[in-house]
Steps between C-alpha positions, in 0.01 A plus 500: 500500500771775457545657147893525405645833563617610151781742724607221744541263173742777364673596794524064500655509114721721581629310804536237307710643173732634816548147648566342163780805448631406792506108418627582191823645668596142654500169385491325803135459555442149520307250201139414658361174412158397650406100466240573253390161397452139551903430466633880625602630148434474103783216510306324766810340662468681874770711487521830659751790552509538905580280796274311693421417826791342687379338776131319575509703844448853307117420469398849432075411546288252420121382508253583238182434348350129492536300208456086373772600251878626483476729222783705382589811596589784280712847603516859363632758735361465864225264429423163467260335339327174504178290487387319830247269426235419774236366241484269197410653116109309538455687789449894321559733885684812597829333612495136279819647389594845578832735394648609792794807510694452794771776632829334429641669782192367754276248355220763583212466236502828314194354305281201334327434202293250318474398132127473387430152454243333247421140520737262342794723558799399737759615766625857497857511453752816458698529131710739614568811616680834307498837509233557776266237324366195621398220258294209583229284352231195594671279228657201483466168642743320245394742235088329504375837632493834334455854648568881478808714621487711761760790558466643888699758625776451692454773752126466603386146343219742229437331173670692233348274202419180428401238170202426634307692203330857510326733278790582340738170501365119446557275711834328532627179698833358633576115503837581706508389850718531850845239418581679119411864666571794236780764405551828438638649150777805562200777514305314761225317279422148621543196235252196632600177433148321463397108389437631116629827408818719619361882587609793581335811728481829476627585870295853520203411265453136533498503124596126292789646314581130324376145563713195331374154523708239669414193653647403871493143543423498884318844582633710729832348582747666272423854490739715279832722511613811342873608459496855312184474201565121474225284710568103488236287579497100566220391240363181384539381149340172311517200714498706809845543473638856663772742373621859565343780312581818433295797452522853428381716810381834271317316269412158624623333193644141523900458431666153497474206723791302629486076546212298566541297800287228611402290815196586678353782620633887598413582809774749580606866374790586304756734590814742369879525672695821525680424189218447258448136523113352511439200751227268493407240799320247287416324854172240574686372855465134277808402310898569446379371107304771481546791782777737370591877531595629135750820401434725193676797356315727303733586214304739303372267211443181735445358852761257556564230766801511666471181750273292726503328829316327703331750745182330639319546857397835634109428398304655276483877479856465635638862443904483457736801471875630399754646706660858414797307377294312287500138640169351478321347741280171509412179618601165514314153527614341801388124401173447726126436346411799533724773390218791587599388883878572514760625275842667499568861354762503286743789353574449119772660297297732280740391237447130461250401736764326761381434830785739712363459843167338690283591804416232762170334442200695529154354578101608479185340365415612207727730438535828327852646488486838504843752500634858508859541493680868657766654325764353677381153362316410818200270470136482690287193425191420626407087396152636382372217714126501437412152656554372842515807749772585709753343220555870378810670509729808421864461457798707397809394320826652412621511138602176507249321651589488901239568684466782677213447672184368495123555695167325547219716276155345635204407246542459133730743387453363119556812268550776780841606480789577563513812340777808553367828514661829390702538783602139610147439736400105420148405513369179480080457540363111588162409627310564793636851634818500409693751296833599592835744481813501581758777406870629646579807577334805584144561394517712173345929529150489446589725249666276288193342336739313223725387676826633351651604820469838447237755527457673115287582188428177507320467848345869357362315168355253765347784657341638175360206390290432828408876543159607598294315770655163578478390822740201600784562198836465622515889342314648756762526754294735716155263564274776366333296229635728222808453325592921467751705586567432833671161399670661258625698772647259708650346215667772424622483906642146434643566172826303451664151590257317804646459848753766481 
């Protein structure tokens, strides 16, 4: 292996402090947001600051690794990353369940990895992804098995640390698991969301800095959010009964808890609006007695409710979203047995909950809602079907709720998507071989690792943090295996706005 060049690093520094002058001189440069996590953001409510695709036919690649599962996708930069599963948890092989990155620009495999596994452990699933850090774990399985965190590097798929105990750190598991996912706090640390205890990560060090106990009251299910250093939860009080909690995202200590609301179980995540507002699908697919989606407001000494309607179908794990104007969106019953087969979406007034406009009827088995919403208010939703093959499908609606269009996505598409990349490309990944994207437009500079439209200090940073020997990052624009100088070089060539 090469040893750094102490010179090139310089000469690399100062290339850097000039492209941040020259940043620094314009505000223009566009906000970059990656779909990090299970849900796209902290607020988990899909939304995302570009435009999608606008038509099915701009199928940029597709194909993939093979996998029983539809497991969701995650974004940062140029890469994609997800698990494909090709074996079961009792069955302990290289490829059970492996982490794949993917090029976002050509589905190529840039590389693979696999979690160790120990007997009694489960699945591999993805937390999240920040900062040119993978997180993932063997946990899970309704919260009934524990495991260790694993941080990977985003650029070659290395282990950077892990909880699974060393000479110098004990051992330390997760109970968190694929449906809740994780978030990020504002310096990149991860906050897990596990069966017993709230936690948060060192992201460098893998170092607990605070665990809280809480109880979920279906594992798994309801992950977390985090708006600023305020993370709300959806915990489980006496009589199984679940309310909002607040916590403090610093130092992990427990703030105040809004309404307990009862009937049944929780098998769906929580999310937050543009303005502020907290929303909570309490949905079982059983009962418009029972089956509502709540509104809080977190008004500094309380979390109150604003309203509730009936919201019910979608299926468990159902993952809903908000528009950039703020309307919520969610899903009806539609009056048949068996509301996990069919449903409407519906757009509410953020306000009081009114139902302002409906979709037509959308149909799967067993299904799995699952949303991301452009910043024009445009909306991609897969029906999660995981049961009965061939029933999957992808469709795009306008803001309110006309169909755009709509496609076929073979297998089991369950929790795989759709998610909106940095620049607009959609990716959806179901079973078999199928993982797809679409995106408008011309194909960004391979420069632009971040997606801002613009080549800059920030494609530089990019640069720095992958340099050295690194053969497949998206920072080695000239194939030699080395991220160096010459890339820096050609950045330098392609520095300014992309396509012109």
């Amino acid at each position: 292996m090469r040893s750094r060049d102490p010179l090139r690093t310089s000469l690399l520094r100062a290339l850097a402090s000039f492209f941040v002058f020259r940043a620094g001189a314009s505000s223009a440069r566009a906000q970059v947001q990656d779909w990090n996590n299970h849900g796209g953001n902290g607020r988990a409510n899909g939304l995302v600051g570009v435009n999608g695709p606008d038509s099915p036919n701009d199928l940029l690649w597709q194909g993939g690794p093979f996998s029983w599962f539809g497991w969701n996708p995650v974004v940062e930069g140029r890469r994609v990353f997800v698990v494909r599963q090709a074996g079961f948890p009792s069955e302990p092989v290289a490829g059970d369940a492996t982490i794949y990155a993917l090029s976002l620009d050509t589905g190529a495999v840039l590389w693979s990895a696999d979690l160790p596994f120990e007997p009694s452990e489960w699945s591999t699933w993805i937390a999240g992804v920040r900062d040119g850090r993978v997180y993932a774990s063997r946990s899970g399985n309704g919260g009934s098995v524990s495991a260790p965190l694993y941080c990977l590097s985003a650029a070659t798929g290395a282990t950077l640390w892990h909880t699974a105990g060393d000479g110098d750190r004990p051992r330390h598991e997760i109970r968190a698991g694929p449906y809740g996912g994780a978030v990020f706090a504002s310096d990149g640390d991860i906050i897990i969301p596990s069966l017993y205890a709230l936690e948060r990560f060192d992201a460098v060090t893998g170092e607990l800095l605070w665990s809280t106990p809480r109880f979920e009251q279906v594992g798994n299910t309801a992950g977390c959010l985090i708006v600023g250093d305020a993370i709300y939860t959806a915990d489980a009080f006496s009589g199984m009964r679940v309310a909002i909690r607040k916590y403090d995202a610093q130092t992990g200590a427990i703030g105040y808890r809004g309404p307990l609301l009862s009937g049944g179980l929780l098998h769906n995540a929580p999310f937050v609006g543009v303005d502020g507002r907290i929303y909570l699908p309490f949905s079982q697919n059983n009962s418009d007695q029972v089956d509502f989606l709540y509104s809080f407001t977190d008004t500094g000494s309380a979390i109150e409710q604003n309203w509730r309607v009936v919201s019910g179908g979608g299926g468990e794990f159902a993952r809903w979203g908000v528009g950039p104007d703020g309307a919520v969106y969610s899903m009806s019953f539609t009056g048949t047995p068996d509301h996990s087969a069919e449903g409407c979406l519906q757009l509410l007034d953020p306000a009081t909950g009114a139902v302002v406009a409906q979709s037509q009827t959308i149909q799967g088995d067993y299904m799995k809602i699952q949303m991301a919403i452009d910043a024009r208010g445009v909306l991609y939703v897969s029906n999660g079907t995981s049961g009965g093959a061939g029933r999957g499908r992808l469709f795009s609606f306008n803001p309110d709720l006309t169909e755009r269009w709509s496609i076929p996505i073979p297998g089991n598409v369950n929790q795989g998507g759709p998610v909106l990349a940095t620049d607009g490309t959609l990716v959806v990944a179901s079973t078999d071989n199928f993982i797809a994207a679409w995106r408008t437009g011309k194909p960004p500079c391979a420069a632009d690792m971040d997606g801002s439209g613009t080549v800059d200090s920030g494609d530089v940073a990019f640069a720095l943090l992958d340099y050295g020997p690194c053969r497949g990052c998206a920072a080695d624009l000239d194939g030699t295996g080395y991220v160096d100088f010459g890339d820096i070089a050609i950045m330098l060539l392609e520095t300014g706005p992309c396509g012109i």
